[in-house]
C-alpha positions in Angstrom: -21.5 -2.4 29.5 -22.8 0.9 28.0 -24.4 0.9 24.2 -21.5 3.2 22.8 -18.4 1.8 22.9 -14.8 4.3 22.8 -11.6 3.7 21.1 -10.2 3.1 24.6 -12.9 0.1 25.1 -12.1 -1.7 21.7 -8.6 -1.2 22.7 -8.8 -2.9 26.1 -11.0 -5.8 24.6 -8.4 -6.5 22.1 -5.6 -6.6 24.6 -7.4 -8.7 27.0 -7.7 -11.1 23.4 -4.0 -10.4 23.0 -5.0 -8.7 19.3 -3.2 -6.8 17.9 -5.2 -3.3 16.2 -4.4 -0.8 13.7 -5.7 2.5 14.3 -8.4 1.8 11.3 -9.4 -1.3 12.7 -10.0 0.2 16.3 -12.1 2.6 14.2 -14.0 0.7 12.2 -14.6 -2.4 15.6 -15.8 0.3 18.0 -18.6 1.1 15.3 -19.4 -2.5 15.3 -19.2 -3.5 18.4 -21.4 -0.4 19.0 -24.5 -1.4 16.6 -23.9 -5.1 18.0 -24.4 -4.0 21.6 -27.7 -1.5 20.2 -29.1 -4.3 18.6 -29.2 -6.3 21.8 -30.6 -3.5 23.7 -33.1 -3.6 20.9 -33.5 -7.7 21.3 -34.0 -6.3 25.5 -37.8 -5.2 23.9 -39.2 -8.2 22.4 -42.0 -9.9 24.7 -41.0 -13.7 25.4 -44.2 -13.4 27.7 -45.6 -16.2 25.7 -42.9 -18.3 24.8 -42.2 -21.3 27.0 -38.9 -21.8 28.8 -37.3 -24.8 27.3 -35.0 -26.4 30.3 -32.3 -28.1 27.8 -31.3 -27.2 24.6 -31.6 -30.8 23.0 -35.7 -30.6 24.5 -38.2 -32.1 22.0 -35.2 -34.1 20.3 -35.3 -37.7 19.0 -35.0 -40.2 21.5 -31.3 -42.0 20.4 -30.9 -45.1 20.0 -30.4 -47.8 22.5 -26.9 -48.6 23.2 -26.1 -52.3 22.5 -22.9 -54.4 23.5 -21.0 -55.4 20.7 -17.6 -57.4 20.9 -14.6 -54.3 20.7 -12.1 -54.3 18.0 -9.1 -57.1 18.6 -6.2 -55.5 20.3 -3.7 -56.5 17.4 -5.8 -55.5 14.7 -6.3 -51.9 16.6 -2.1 -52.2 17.3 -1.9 -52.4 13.8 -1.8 -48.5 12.4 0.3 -47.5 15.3 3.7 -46.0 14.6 5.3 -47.3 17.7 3.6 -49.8 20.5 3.9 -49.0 23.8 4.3 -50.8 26.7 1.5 -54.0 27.8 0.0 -53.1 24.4 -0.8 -50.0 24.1 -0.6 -46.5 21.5 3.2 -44.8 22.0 2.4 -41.3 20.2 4.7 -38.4 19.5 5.0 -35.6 22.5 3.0 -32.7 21.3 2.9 -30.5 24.1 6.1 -29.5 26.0 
């Protein structure tokens, strides 16, 4: 994608997001989407030469702790909040997707 972003680019990006743009706000996105895409060009110069590669974000993290078994919550006292019970004991909710 090149450094300087047009009017027609911010425009294309924002339909593919389905948004919705004033002429002002193309305006004023294409200049900041334009010194957003120079500063990573500039980010392009730094020298990682020395910096190791890490191979998983979480690297050099805590150990967690051990899992341990534990007896699970009775099914009548976890039945107990429910608005409705469903069938062979279990959560009836309400439909939230068609």
């Amino acid at each position: 994608m090149p450094t300087v972003l047009t009017a027609a680019d911010v425009q294309r990006i924002a339909a593919l997001a389905h948004l919705e743009l004033s002429d002002a706000e193309v305006a004023l996105f294409t200049t900041q989407l334009t010194q957003i895409l120079e500063y990573a060009e500039r980010l392009k110069e730094v020298d990682t030469s020395a910096v190791s590669a890490t191979w998983h974000p979480g690297a050099g993290a805590p150990d967690l702790r051990p899992d341990t078994e534990r007896p699970s919550l009775p099914r009548e006292a976890a039945l107990a909040g429910a608005p409705e019970r469903g069938p062979d004991g279990l959560f009836r909710v309400p439909k939230v997707i068609d």
